[in-house]
C-alpha positions as CSV (number, residue, x, y, z in Angstrom):
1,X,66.8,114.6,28.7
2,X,63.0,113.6,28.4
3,X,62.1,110.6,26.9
4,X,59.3,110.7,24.4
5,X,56.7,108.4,23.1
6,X,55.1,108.2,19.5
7,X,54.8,107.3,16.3
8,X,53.9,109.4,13.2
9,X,51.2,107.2,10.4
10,X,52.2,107.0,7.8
11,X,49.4,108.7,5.7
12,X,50.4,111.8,7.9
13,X,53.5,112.0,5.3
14,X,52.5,114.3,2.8
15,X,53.4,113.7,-0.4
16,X,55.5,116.8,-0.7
17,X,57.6,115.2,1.0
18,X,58.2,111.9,-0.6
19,X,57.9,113.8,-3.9
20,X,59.8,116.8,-5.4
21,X,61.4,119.5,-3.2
22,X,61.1,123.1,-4.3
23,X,64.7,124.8,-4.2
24,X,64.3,128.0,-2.0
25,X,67.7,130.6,-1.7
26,X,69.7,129.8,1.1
27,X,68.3,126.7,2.0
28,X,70.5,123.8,2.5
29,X,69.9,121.0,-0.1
30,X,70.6,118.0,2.5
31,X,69.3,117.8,6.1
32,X,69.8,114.5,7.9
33,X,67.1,115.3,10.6
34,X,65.2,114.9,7.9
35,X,66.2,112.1,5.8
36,X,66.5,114.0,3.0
37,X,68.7,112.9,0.2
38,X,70.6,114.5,-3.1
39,X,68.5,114.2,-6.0
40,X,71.3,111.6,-7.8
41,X,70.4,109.2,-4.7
42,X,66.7,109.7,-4.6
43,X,66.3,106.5,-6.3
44,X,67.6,104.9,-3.8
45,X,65.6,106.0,-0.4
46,X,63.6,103.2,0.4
47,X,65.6,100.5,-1.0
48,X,68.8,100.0,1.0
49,X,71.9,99.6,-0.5
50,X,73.9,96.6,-0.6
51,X,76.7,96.4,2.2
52,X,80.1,95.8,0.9
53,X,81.5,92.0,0.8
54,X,84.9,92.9,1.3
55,X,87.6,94.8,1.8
56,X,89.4,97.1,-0.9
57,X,93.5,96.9,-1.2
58,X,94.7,100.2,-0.7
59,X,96.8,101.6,-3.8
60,X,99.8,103.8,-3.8
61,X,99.5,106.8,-6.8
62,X,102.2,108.4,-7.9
63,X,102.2,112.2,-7.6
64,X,101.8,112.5,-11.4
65,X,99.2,109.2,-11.5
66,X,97.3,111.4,-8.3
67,X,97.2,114.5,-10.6
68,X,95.6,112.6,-13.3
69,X,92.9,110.7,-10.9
70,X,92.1,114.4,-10.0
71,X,91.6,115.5,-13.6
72,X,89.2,112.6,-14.4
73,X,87.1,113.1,-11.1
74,X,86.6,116.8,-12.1
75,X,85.6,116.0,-15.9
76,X,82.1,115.8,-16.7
77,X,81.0,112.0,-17.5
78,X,78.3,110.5,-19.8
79,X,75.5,108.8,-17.7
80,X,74.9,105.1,-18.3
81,X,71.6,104.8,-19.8
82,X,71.2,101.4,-19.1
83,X,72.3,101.8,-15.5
84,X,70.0,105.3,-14.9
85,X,66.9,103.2,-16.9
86,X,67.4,100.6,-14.0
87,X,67.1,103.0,-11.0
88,X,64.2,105.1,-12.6
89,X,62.5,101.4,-13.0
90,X,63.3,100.3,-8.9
91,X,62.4,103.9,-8.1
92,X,59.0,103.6,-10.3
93,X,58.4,100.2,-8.4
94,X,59.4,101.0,-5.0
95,X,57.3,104.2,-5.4
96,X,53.9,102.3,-6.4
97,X,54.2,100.4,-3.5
98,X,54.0,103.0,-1.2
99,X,51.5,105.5,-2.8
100,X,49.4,103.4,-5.3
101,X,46.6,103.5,-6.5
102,X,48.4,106.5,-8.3
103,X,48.3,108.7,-11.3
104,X,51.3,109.1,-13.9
105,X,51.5,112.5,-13.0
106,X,51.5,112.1,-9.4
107,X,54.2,109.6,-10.1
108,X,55.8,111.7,-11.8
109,X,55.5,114.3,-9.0
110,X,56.4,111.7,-6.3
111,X,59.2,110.5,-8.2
112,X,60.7,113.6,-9.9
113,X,60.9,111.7,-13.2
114,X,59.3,113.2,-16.5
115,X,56.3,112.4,-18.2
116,X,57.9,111.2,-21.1
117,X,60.2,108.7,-18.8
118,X,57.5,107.6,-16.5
119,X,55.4,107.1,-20.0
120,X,57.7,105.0,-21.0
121,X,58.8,103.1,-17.7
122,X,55.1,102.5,-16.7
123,X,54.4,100.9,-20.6
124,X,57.1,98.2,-20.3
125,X,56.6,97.5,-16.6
126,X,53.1,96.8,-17.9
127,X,53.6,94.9,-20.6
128,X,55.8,92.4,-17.8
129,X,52.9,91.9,-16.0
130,X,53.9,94.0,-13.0
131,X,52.0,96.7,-12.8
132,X,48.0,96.7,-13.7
133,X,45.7,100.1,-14.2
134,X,43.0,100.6,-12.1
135,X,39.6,103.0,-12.4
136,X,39.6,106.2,-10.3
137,X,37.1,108.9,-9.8
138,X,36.8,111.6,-12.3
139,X,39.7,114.0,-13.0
140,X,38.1,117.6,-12.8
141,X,37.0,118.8,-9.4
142,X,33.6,119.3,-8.2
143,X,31.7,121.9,-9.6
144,X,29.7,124.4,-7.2
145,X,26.6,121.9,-7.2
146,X,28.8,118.8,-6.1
147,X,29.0,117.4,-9.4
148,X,32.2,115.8,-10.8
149,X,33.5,116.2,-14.3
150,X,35.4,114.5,-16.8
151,X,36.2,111.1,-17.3
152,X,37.4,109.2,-14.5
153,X,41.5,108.7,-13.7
154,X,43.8,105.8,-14.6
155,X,45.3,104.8,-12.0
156,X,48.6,102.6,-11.8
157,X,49.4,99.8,-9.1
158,X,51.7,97.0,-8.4
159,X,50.1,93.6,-9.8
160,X,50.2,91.6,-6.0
161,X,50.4,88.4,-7.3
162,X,53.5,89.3,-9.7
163,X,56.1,87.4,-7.2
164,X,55.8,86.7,-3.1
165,X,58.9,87.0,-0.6
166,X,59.5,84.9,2.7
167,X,60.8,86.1,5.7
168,X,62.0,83.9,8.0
169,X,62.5,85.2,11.7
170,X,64.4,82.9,14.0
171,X,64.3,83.5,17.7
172,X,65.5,80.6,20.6
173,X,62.9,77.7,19.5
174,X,60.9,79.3,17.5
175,X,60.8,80.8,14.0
176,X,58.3,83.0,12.5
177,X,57.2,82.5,8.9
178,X,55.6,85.7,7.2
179,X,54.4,85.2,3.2
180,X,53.8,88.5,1.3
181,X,53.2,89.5,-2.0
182,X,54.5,91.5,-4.5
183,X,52.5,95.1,-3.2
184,X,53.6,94.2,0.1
185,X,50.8,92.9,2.0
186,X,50.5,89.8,4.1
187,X,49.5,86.8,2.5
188,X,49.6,84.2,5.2
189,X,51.6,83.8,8.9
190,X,52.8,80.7,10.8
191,X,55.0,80.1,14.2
192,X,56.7,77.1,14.3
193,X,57.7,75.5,17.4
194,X,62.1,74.1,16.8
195,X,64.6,72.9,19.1
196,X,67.1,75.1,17.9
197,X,69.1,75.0,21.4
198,X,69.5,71.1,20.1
199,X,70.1,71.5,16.5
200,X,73.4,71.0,14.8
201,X,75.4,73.0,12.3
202,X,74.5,70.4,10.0
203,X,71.0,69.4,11.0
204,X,69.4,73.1,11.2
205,X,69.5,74.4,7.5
206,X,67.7,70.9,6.5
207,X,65.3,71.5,9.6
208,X,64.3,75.1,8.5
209,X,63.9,73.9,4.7
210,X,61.7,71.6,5.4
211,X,59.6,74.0,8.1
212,X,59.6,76.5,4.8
213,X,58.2,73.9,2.4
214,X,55.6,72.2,4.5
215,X,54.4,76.1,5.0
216,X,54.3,76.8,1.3
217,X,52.8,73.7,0.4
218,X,49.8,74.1,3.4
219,X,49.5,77.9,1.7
220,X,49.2,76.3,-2.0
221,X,51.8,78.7,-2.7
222,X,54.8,77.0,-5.6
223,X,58.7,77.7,-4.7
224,X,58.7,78.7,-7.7
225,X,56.6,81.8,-7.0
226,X,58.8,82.8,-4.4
227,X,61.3,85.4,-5.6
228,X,63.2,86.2,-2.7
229,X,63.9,84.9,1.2
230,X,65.0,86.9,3.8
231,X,66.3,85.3,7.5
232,X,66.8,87.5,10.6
233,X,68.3,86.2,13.6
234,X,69.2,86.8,17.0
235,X,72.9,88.0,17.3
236,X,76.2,88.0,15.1
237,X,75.4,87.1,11.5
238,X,78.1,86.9,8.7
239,X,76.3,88.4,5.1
240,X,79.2,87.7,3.4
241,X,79.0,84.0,4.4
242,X,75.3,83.9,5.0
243,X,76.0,82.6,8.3
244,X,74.6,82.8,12.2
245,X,78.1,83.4,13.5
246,X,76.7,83.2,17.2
247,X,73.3,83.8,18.5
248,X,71.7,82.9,21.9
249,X,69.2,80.1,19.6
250,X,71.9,77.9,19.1
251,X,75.1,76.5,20.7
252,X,76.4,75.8,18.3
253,X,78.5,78.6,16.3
254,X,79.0,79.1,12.2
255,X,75.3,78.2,10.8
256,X,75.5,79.2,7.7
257,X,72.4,79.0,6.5
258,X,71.8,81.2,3.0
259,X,73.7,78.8,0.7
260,X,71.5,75.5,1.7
261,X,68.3,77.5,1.1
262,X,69.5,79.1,-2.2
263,X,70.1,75.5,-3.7
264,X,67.0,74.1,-2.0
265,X,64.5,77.2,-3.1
266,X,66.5,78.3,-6.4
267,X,66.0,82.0,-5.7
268,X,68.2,84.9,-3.7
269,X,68.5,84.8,-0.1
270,X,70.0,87.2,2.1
271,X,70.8,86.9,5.8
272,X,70.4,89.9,8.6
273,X,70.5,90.5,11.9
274,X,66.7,90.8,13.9
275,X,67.7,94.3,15.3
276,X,68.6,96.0,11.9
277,X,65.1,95.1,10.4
278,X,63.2,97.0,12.9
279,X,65.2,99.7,11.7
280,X,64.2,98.8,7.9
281,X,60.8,98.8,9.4
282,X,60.8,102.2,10.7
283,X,62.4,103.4,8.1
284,X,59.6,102.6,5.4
285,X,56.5,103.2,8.2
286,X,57.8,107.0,8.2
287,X,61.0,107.9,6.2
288,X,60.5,111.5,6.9
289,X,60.7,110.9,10.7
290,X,62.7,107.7,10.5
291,X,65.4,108.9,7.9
292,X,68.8,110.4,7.8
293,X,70.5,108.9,10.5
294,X,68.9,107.4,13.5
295,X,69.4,104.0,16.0
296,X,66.9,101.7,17.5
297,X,67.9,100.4,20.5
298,X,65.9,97.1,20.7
299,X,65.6,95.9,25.2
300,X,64.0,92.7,25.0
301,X,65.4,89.0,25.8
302,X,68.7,90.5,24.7
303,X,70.0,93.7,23.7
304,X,70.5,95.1,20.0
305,X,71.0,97.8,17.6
306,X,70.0,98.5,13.9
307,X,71.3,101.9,12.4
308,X,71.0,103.9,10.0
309,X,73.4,106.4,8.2
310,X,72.6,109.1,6.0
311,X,69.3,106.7,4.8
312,X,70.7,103.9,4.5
313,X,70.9,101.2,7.0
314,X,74.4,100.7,8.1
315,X,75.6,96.9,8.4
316,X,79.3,97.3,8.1
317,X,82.1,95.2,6.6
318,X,80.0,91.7,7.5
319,X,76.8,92.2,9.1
320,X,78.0,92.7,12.1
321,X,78.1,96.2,12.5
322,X,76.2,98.3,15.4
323,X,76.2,95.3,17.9
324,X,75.4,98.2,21.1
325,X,74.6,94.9,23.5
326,X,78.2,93.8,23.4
327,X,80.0,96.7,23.9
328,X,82.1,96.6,26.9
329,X,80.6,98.4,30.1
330,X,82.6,96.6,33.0
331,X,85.6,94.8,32.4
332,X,85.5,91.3,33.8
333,X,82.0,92.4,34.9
334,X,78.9,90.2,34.8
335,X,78.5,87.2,32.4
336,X,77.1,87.9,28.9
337,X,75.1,85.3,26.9
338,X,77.9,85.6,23.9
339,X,80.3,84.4,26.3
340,X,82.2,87.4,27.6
341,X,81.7,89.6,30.7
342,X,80.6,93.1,31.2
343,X,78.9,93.7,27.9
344,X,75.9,96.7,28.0
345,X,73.4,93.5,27.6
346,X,74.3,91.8,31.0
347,X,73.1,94.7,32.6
348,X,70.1,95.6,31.0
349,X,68.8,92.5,29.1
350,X,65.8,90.7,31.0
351,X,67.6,87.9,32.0
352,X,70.4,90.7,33.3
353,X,67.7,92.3,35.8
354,X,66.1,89.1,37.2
355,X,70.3,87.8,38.0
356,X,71.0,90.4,39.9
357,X,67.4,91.5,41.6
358,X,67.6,87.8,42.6
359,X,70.7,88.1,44.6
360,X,72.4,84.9,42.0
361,X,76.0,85.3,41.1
362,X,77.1,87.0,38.2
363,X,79.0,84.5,37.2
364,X,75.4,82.5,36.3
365,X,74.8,81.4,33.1
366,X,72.0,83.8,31.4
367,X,70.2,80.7,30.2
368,X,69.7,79.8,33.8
369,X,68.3,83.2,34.7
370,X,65.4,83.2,32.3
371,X,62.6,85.2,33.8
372,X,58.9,84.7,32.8
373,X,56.6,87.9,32.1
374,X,54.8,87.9,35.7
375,X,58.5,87.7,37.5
376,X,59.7,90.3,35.1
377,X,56.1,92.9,36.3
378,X,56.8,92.3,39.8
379,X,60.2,93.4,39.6
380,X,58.9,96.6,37.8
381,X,56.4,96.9,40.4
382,X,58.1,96.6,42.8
383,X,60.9,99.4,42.3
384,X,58.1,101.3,41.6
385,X,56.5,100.9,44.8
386,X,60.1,102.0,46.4
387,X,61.9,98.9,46.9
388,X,65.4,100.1,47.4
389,X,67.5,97.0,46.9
390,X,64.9,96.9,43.4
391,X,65.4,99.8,42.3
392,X,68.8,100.1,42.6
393,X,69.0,97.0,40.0
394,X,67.3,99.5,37.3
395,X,69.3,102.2,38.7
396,X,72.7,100.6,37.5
397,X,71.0,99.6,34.5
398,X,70.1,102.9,33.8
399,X,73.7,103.7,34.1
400,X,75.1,101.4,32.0
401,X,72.8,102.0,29.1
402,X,73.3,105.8,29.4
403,X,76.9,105.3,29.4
404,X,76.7,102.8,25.9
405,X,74.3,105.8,24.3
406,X,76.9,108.7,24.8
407,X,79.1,106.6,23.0
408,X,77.1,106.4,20.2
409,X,76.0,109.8,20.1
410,X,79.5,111.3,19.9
411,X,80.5,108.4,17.5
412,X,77.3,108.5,15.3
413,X,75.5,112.1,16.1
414,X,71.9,110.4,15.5
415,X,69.0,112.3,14.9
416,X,66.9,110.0,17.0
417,X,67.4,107.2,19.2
418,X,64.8,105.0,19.6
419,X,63.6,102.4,22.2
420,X,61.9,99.7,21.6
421,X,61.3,95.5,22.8
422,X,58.8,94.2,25.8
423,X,61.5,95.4,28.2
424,X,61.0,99.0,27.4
425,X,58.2,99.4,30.0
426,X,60.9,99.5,32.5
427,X,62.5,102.3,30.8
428,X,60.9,105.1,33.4
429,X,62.9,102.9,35.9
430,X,65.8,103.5,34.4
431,X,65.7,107.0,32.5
432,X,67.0,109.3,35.9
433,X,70.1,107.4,35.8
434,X,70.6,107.1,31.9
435,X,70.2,110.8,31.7
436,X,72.5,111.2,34.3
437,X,75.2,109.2,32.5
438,X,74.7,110.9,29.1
439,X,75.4,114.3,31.0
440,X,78.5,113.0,32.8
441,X,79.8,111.6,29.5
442,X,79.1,114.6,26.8
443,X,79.4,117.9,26.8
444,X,76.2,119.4,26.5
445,X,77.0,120.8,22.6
446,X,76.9,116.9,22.1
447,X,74.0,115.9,23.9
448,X,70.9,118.0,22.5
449,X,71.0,117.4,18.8
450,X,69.6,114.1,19.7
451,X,66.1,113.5,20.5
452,X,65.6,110.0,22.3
453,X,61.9,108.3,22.3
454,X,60.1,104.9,22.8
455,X,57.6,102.7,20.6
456,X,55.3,100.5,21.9
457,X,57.0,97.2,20.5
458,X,55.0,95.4,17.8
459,X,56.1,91.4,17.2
460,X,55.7,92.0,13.5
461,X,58.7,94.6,13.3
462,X,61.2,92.3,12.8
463,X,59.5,90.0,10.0
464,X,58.0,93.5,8.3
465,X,61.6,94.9,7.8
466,X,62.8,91.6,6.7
467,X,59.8,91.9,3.9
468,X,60.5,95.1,2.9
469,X,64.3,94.6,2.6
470,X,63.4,91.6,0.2
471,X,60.9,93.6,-1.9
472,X,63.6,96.4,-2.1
473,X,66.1,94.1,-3.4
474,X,63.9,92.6,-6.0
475,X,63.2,96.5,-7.1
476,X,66.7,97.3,-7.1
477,X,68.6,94.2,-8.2
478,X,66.1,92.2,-10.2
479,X,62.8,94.1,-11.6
480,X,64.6,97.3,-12.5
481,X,66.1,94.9,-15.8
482,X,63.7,93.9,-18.0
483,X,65.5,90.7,-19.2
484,X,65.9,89.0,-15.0
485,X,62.2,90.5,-14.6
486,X,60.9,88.4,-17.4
487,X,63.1,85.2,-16.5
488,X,61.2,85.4,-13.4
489,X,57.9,86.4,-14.5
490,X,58.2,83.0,-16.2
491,X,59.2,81.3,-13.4
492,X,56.3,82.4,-11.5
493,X,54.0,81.8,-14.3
494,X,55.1,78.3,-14.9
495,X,54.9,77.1,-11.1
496,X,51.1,78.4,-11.5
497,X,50.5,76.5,-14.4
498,X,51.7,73.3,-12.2
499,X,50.0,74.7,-9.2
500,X,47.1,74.7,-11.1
501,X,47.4,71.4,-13.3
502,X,48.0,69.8,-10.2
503,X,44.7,71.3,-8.4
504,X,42.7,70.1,-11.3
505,X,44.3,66.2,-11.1
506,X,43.1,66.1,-7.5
């Protein structure tokens, strides 16, 4: 099984296919190689939807009461208005964001709305204050002598400075801070050196607050123009309880973060784990490559997974869902970081290469086997150059990770998997032997739907997915109804007004 490398542009993406398909006879109306969706769920594509807090008690129907649930599932029922007006207006918004500058017709192409509804939809999201026209060239095409008739095009586009969204990415000692507005583009960056390994349950959420205010206040940005925060972090987070349940930044366990930053900030925050945003980030680069159902296998200081299922990125129960570097490989193998032995990650992760090249023990801790970049290249050049005691470190890594994807791929059938994370450049080290274990694990019927490919990995992948989750959710949950759109639009407006009153007194 080769292993490919490449990433489509997005302005490669036509907009035939982010727009409306054309029904041809015989053709299947769903394809999950393709990310393609039912038209009821188109709404929907780019803006994930929210996991499930909880679990659902299971009910006994009588025969008779089982007959009757039957009858009402088969009878035709009346559409909420109210409820299809809201995803028209997050489908409007999350559409302007990736194609505007954009006609209402091509909106209406892109979206698969009418005129009369995207009329109407475009009107009131003007009148908020969150969309703004914008002069385009003429609208009748050239005539033989170059000329172009008619008067130019309106154009429709998301107002920028209608709201701003955080994301907050926190790695061991570190955390990066990313500031974008409301079309989606960056409006300022900062890394911020912590002690996280230090930090308490109790001290961090005040620690971070206070790294988030000091960076809004140096931006001359309100917290009151901030309508949404998103925080990834390194390994097992708890969205139900907005909590870092473990991860190698801390040592201590059960951070729960969202609350304290809600009360502090006044505005929604949602928690997520690092892996599944490069996922989100894929997703919205190229949906039409990155759709339907697809992994990325993130190799870097540890070892994670973000997935997505039938479009939608796939979190599980908690948030905990898809964690591939703690699956077992080797019972009472070598030491994990999360505590346990024999996971997938204390084979593959960095610190799980340098261990073992160096001859230490497998019992050693993996914060005692922390390789820097140049050890990590002369490792990889070193199996390269034939090395055999070298390169049979990335051999058994290779194995291990091969053995982990078959289990996905008969669990999950993905489309695509996809590598990514500094440590993939070792991946040609490693790819005989992963191929090898794929082979021995799945019949072959199993193993070629899947098409398995590396990206060169981009810092910003993380932080961009947490942005676009943020501005998904303020589509879905909060612009798409007028009434929370303009309690927020005031918000916003008001912490100018301060902003600005303040500016003038100094």
């Amino acid at each position: 099984m080769a292993v490919r490398t490449g990433l489509g542009r997005p302005d490669e993406t036509p907009l035939a296919e982010t727009g409306r398909r054309k029904r041809h006879s015989g053709a299947p109306r769903i394809s999950d190689a393709e990310g393609s969706q039912k038209r009821t769920d188109r709404w929907d594509l780019t803006c994930p939807r929210k996991p499930s807090t909880g679990a659902t008690d299971r009910v006994i129907l009588s025969s008779r009461d089982q007959a009757k649930a039957r009858a009402r599932a088969a009878a035709p029922v009346k559409a909420d208005a109210e409820l299809v007006r809201r995803q028209n207006r997050g489908l409007v918004l999350a559409t302007l964001r990736r194609l505007s500058p954009i006609a209402r017709v091509d909106l209406g192409t892109a979206t698969d709305l009418s005129p009369a509804t995207i009329t109407s939809i475009t009107a009131d999201l003007m009148s908020e204050g969150l969309i703004e026209t914008v002069t385009g060239e003429a609208g009748d095409p050239a005539d033989g002598k170059g000329v172009v008739r008619g008067r130019p095009r309106v154009l429709l586009r998301l107002d920028a400075d209608a709201a701003y969204v955080l994301s907050v990415k926190i790695a061991i000692n570190t955390a990066h801070l990313l500031l974008c507005d409301f079309a989606g583009a960056e409006v300022a960056r900062r890394l911020v050196r912590l002690r996280t390994l230090t930090e308490t349950r109790e001290s961090f959420p005040q620690t971070l607050i206070r790294v988030m205010r000091e960076f809004l206040a140096a931006e001359g940005v309100g917290s009151g123009r901030v309508a949404e925060i998103g925080v990834a972090c390194q390994g097992f987070v708890d969205l139900t309880r907005g909590a870092v349940v473990w991860s190698p930044a801390f040592t201590e366990r059960n951070i729960v973060l969202v609350e304290p930053i809600q009360m502090a900030f006044g505005v929604p925050c949602f928690m997520t784990n690092d892996a599944n945003m490069i996922a989100e980030a894929l997703n919205w680069l190229d949906p039409v490559r990155y759709g339907g159902t697809f992994a990325v296998v993130f190799i870097d200081y540890g070892v994670g997974m973000g997935l997505f299922s039938e479009g939608r990125l796939h979190m599980g129960a908690d948030g905990s869902a898809a964690e591939f570097g703690h699956m077992n490989h080797l019972p009472n193998g070598p030491l994990c970081r999360c505590g346990r032995r024999g996971c997938v990650e204390a084979f593959i992760a960095d610190y799980a290469i340098y261990r073992e090249a160096r001859g230490m023990s497998p019992d050693t801790d993996p914060g005692d086997a922390r390789p820097d970049p140049d050890e990590l290249l002369a490792l990889e050049r070193a199996a390269a150059e034939g090395d055999p005691a070298i390169r049979k470190v990335y051999e058994d890594a290779g194995t291990a990770l091969g053995y982990a994807l078959a289990r996905v791929m008969a669990i999950v059938n993905p489309a695509r998997i996809i590598f990514t994370g500094q440590s993939t450049r070792a991946l040609p080290l490693m790819e005989p032997a992963m191929n090898r274990a794929i082979e021995a694990a799945l019949v072959a019927d199993l193993r070629h739907s899947t098409v398995i490919e590396t990206l060169p990995w981009q810092e910003d992948m993380i932080s961009k997915g947490v942005v676009v989750s943020a501005l998904a959710r303020l589509d879905r949950q909060v612009f798409a109804d007028p009434g929370s759109a303009m309690r927020l639009l005031g918000r916003s407006a008001q912490a100018r007004e301060v902003a600005a009153a303040d500016s003038g007194a100094t």
